[in-house]
C-alpha positions as a Markdown table, in Angstrom:
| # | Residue | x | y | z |
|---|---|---|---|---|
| 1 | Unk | 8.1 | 9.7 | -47.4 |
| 2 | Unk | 6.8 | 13.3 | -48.4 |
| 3 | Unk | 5.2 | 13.9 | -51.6 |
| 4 | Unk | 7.3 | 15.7 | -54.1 |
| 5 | Unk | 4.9 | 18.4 | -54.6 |
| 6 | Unk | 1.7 | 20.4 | -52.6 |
| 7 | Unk | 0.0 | 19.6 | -56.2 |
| 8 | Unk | -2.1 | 16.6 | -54.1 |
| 9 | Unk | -3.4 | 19.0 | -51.4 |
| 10 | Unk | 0.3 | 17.8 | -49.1 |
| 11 | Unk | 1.3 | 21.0 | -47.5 |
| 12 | Unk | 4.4 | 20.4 | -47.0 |
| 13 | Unk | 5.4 | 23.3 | -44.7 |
| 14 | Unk | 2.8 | 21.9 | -42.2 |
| 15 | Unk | 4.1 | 18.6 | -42.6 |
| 16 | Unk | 7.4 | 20.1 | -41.7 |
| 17 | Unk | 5.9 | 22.4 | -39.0 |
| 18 | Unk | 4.6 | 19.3 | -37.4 |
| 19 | Unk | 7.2 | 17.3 | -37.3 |
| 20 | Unk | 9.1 | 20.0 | -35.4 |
| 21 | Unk | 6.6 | 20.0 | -32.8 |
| 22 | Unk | 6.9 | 15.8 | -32.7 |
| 23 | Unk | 11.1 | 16.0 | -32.7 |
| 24 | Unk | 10.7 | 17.0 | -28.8 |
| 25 | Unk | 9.8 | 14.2 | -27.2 |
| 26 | Unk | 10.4 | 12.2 | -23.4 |
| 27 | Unk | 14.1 | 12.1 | -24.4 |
| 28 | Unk | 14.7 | 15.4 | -25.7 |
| 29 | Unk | 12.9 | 17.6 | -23.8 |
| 30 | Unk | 14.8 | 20.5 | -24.6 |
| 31 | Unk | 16.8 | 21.0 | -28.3 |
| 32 | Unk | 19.4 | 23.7 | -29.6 |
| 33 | Unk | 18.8 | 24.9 | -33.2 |
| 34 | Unk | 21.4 | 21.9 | -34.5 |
| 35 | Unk | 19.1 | 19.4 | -32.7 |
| 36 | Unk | 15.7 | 20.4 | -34.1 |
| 37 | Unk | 17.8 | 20.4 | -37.8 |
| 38 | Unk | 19.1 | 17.1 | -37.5 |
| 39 | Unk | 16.3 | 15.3 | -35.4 |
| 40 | Unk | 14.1 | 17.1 | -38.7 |
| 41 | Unk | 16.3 | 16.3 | -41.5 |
| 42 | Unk | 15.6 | 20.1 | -42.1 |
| 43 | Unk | 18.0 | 22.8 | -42.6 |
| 44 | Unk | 19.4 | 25.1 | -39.8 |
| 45 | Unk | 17.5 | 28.2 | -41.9 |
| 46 | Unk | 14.4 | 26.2 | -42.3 |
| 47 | Unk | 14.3 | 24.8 | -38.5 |
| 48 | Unk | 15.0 | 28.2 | -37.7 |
| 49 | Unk | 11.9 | 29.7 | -39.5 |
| 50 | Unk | 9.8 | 26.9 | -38.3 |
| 51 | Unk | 11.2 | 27.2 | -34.3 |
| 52 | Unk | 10.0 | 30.5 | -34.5 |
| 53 | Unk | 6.7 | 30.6 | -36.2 |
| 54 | Unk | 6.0 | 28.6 | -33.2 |
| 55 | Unk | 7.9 | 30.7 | -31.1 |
| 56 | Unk | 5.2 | 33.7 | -32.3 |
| 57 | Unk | 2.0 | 31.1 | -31.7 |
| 58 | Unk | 3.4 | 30.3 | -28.3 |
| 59 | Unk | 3.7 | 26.5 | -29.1 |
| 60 | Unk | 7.5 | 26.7 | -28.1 |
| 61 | Unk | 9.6 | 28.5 | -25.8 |
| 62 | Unk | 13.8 | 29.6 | -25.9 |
| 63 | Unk | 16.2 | 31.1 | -23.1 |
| 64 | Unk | 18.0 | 31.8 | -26.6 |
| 65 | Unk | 20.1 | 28.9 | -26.6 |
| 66 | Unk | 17.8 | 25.6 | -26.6 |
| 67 | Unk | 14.3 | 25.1 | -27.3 |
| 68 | Unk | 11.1 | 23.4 | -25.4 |
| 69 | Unk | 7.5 | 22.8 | -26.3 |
| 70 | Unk | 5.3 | 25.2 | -23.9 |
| 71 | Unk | 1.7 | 23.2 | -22.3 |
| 72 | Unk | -0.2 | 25.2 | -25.6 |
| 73 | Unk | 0.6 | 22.2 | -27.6 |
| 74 | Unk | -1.9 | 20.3 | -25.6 |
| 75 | Unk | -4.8 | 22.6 | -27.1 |
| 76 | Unk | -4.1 | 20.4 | -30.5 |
| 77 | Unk | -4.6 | 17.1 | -28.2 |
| 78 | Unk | -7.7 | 18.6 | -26.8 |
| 79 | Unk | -9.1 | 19.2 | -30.3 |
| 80 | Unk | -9.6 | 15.7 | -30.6 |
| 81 | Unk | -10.3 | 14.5 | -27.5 |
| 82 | Unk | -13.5 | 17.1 | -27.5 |
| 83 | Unk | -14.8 | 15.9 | -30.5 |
| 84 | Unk | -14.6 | 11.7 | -29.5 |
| 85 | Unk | -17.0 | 10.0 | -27.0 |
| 86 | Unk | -15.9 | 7.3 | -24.0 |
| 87 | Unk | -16.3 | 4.5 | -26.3 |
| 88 | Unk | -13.6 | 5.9 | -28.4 |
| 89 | Unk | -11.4 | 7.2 | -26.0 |
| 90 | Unk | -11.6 | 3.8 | -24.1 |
| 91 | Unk | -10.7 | 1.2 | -27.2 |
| 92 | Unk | -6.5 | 2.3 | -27.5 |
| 93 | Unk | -6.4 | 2.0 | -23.8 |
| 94 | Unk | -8.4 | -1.4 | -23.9 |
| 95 | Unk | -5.7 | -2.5 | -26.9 |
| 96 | Unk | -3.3 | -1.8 | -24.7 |
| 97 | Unk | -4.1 | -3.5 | -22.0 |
| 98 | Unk | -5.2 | -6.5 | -23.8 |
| 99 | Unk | -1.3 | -6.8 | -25.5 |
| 100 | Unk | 0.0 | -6.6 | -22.5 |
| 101 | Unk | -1.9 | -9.3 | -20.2 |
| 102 | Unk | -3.1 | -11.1 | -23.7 |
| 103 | Unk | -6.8 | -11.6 | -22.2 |
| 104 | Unk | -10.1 | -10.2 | -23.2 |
| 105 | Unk | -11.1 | -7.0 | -21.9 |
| 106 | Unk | -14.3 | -4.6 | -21.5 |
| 107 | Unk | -15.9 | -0.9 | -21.3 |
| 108 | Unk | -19.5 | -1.0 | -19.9 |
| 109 | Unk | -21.9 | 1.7 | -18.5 |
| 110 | Unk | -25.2 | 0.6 | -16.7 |
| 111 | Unk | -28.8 | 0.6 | -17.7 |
| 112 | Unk | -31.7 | -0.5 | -16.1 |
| 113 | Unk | -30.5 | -3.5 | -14.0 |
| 114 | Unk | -28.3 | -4.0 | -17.0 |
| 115 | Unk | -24.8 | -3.6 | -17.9 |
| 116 | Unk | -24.1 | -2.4 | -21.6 |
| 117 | Unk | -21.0 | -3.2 | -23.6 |
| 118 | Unk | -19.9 | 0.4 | -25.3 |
| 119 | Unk | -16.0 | -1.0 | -26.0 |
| 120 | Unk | -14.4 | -4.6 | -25.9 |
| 121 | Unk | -11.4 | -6.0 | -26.9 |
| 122 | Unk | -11.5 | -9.8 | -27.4 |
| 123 | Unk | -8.5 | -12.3 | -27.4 |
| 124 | Unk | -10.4 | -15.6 | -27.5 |
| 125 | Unk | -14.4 | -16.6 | -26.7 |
| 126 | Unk | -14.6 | -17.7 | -23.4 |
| 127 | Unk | -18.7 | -17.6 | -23.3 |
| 128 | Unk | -21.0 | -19.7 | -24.7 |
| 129 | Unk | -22.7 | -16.2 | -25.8 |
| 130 | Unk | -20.8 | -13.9 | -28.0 |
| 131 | Unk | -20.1 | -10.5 | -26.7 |
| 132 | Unk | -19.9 | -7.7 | -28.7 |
| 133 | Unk | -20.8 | -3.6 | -28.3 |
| 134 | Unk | -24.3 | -3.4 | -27.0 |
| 135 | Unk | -24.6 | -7.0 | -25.8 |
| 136 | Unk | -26.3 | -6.9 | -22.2 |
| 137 | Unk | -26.0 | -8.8 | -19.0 |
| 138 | Unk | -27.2 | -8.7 | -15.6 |
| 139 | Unk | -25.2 | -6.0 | -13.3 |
| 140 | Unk | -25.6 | -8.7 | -10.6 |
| 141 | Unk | -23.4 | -11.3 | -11.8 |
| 142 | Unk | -21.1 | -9.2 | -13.7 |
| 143 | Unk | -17.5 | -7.7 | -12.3 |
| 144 | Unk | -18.7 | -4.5 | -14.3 |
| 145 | Unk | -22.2 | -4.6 | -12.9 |
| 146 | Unk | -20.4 | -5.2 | -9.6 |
| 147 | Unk | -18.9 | -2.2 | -9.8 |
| 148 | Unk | -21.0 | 0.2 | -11.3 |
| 149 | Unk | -24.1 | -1.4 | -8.4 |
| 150 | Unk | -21.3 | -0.3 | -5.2 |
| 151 | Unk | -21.1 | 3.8 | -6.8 |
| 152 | Unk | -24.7 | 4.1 | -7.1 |
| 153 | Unk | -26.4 | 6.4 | -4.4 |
| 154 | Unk | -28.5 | 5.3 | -1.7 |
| 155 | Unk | -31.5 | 5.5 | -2.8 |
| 156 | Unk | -30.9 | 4.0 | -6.3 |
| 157 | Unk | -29.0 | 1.2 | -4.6 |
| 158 | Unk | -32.0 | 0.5 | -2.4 |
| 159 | Unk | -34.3 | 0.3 | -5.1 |
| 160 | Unk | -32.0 | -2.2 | -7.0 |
| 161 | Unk | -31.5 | -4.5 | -4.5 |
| 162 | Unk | -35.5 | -4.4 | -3.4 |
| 163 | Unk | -36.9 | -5.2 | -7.2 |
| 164 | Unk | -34.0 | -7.4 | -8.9 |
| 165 | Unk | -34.7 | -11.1 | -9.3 |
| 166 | Unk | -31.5 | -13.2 | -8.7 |
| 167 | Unk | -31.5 | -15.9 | -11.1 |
| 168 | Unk | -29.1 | -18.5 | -11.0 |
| 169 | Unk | -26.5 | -18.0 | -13.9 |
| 170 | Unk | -23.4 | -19.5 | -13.1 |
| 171 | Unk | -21.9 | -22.1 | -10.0 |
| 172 | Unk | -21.6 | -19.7 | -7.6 |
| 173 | Unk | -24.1 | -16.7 | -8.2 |
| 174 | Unk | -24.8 | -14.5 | -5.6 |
| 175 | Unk | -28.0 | -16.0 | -3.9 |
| 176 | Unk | -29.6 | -12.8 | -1.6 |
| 177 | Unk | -29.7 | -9.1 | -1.9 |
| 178 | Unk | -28.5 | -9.4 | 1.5 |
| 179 | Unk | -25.5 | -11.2 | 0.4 |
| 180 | Unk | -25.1 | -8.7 | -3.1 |
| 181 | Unk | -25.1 | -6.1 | -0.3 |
| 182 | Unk | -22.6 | -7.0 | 1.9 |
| 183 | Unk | -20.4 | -7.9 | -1.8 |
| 184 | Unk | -21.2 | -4.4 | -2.8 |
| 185 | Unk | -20.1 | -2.9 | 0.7 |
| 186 | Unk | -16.6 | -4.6 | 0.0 |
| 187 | Unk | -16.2 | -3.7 | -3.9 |
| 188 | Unk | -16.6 | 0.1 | -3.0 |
| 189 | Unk | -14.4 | 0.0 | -0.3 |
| 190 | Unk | -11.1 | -1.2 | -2.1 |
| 191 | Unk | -11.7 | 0.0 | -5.4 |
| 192 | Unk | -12.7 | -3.1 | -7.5 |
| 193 | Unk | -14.4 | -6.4 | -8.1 |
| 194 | Unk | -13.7 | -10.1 | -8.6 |
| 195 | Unk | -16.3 | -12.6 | -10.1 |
| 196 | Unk | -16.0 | -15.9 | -10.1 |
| 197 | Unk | -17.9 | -18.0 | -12.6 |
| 198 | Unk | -21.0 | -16.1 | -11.4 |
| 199 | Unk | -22.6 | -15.3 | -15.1 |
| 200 | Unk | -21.3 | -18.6 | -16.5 |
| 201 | Unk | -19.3 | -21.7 | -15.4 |
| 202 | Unk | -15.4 | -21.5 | -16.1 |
| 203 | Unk | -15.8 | -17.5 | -16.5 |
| 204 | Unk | -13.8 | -15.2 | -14.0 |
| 205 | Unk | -13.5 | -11.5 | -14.4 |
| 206 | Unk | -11.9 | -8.5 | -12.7 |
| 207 | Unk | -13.4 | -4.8 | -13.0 |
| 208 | Unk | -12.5 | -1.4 | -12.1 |
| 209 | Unk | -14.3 | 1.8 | -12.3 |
| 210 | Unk | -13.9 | 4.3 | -14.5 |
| 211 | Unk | -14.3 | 8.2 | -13.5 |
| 212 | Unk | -14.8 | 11.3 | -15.5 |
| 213 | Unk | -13.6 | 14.7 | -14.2 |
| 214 | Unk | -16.3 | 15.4 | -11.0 |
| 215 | Unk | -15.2 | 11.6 | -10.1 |
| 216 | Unk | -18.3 | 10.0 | -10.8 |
| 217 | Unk | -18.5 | 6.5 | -11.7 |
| 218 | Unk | -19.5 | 6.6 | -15.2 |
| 219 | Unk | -18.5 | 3.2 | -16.5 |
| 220 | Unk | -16.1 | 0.1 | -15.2 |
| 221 | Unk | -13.5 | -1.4 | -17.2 |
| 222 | Unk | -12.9 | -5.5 | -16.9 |
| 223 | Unk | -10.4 | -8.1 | -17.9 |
| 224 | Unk | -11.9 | -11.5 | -18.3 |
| 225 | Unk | -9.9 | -15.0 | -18.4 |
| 226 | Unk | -11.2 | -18.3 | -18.1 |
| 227 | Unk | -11.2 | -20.2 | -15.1 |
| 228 | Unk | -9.3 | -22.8 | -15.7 |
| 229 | Unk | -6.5 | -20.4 | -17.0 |
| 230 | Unk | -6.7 | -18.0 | -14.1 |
| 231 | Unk | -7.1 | -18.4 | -10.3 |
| 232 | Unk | -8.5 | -15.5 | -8.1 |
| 233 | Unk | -5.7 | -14.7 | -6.7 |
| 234 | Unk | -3.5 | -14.8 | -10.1 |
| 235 | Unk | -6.3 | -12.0 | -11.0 |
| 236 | Unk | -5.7 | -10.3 | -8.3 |
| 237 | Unk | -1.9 | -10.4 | -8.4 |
| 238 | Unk | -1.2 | -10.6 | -12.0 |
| 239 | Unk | -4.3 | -8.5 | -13.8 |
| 240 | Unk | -5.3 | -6.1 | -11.3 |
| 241 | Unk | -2.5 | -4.0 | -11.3 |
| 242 | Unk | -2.6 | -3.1 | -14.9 |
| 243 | Unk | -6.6 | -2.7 | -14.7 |
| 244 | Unk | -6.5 | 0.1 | -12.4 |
| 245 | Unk | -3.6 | 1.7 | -14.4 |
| 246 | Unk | -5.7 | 1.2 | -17.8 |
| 247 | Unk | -8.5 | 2.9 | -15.5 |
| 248 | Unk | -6.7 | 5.8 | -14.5 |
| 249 | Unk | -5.4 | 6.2 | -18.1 |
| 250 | Unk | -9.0 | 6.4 | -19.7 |
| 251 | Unk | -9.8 | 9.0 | -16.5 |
| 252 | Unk | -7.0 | 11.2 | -17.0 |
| 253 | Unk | -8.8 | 11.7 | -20.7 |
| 254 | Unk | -11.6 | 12.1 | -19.5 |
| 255 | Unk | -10.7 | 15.1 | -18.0 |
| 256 | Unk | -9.9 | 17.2 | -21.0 |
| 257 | Unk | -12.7 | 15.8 | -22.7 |
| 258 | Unk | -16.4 | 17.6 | -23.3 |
| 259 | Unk | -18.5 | 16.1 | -20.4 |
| 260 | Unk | -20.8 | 14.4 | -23.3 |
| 261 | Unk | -17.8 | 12.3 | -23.4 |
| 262 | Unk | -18.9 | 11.1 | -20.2 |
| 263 | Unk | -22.2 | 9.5 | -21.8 |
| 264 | Unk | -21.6 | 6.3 | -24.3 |
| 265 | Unk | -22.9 | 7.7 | -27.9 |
């Protein structure tokens, strides 16, 4: 409901200016004059004076008749998104993804031989460890780590592999840097990873990697379920899918971010 007056600080005309601008939407792409009014609750005179205020600034266009936003109205989406970091432009897309496959899922980056936890979104504790942002854990047993070890150059890669110690965390940890290798080879080939109670019994994770705009690998993205709740291939089948789309989604902000969105601040 709008305040009655502007005596608060409410400015109501920008109130009314703005939702204008939020009348035009998937469904109603285009609008006459009679549209904007009623979708407004504002008066033909007033939707007329607000249609072409924005009309001036170049927020809207007309052929006369009806009405349509013009691509400028992204400059006020890009106003935020250049002031917010990866960790905040990852969480709504991580809440997302966790109400729609109702399991917990992850944003790391990687340091050291270390991945770092910059956004999560938990649904239930599946670890005997709580997780929360900045909790750490060995890129060699992760899904994450998985990921983010396959996009690393060469050289870094080489250096990984020659220096890290492979202790035994889980079942079914990877047991040789010749067998992380040939893992690695595989996760960068189609796109993503699959652990399976590696880092801890009864734990199974999926991860996907996350690119900024020069497609780096700058973080991966997981969705985590417990074992007994999820097979590998109802991962694959069931989680996957909307992992990759949640990763593309976080990319495609990325891209009209500042790149010191890239980093985790």
């Amino acid at each position: 409901m709008e305040p009655a007056s502007e005596s608060s600080g409410y400015v109501q005309s920008l109130a009314r200016g703005l939702a204008v601008i939020r009348a035009f939407d998937e469904s109603r792409p285009e609008m006459t004059l009679s549209d904007v009014a009623r979708a407004t609750d504002l008066s033909r005179a007033a939707a007329r004076r607000f249609l072409h205020t924005l009309l001036q600034l170049g927020y809207v266009w007309t052929d006369g008749r009806v009405f349509a936003l013009t691509p400028r109205v992204l400059e006020l989406g890009f106003a935020y998104l250049s002031s917010v970091s990866l960790p905040e432009i990852a969480q709504p897309h991580l809440e997302r993804l966790v109400s729609r496959v109702h399991e917990s899922a992850s944003v790391s980056v990687f340091d050291g031989e270390d991945i770092v936890y910059i956004a999560r979104v938990p649904t239930s504790r599946i670890m005997t460890v709580s997780i929360n942002i900045g909790t750490r854990f060995p890129a060699y047993a992760t899904s994450m780590g998985r990921v983010l070890l396959a996009h690393l150059p060469a050289d870094r890669l080489d250096e990984f592999l020659t220096g890290v110690r492979l202790d035994p965390l889980g079942p079914h940890t990877v047991g040789s840097p010749e067998e992380l290798r040939a893992e690695l080879a595989r996760i960068r080939e189609q796109g993503w990873a699959l652990v399976d109670q590696e880092l801890e019994a009864g734990l199974r994770s999926i991860a996907a990697p996350i690119r900024d705009r020069s497609d780096q690998v700058v973080a991966a993205a997981n969705i985590s379920s417990h074992a007994s709740r999820t097979t590998g291939e109802q991962a694959r089948e069931n989680l996957l899918p909307a992992l990759l789309e949640t990763a593309e989604a976080i990319r495609a902000d990325l891209r009209v971010a500042p790149r010191s969105a890239s980093a985790a601040r």
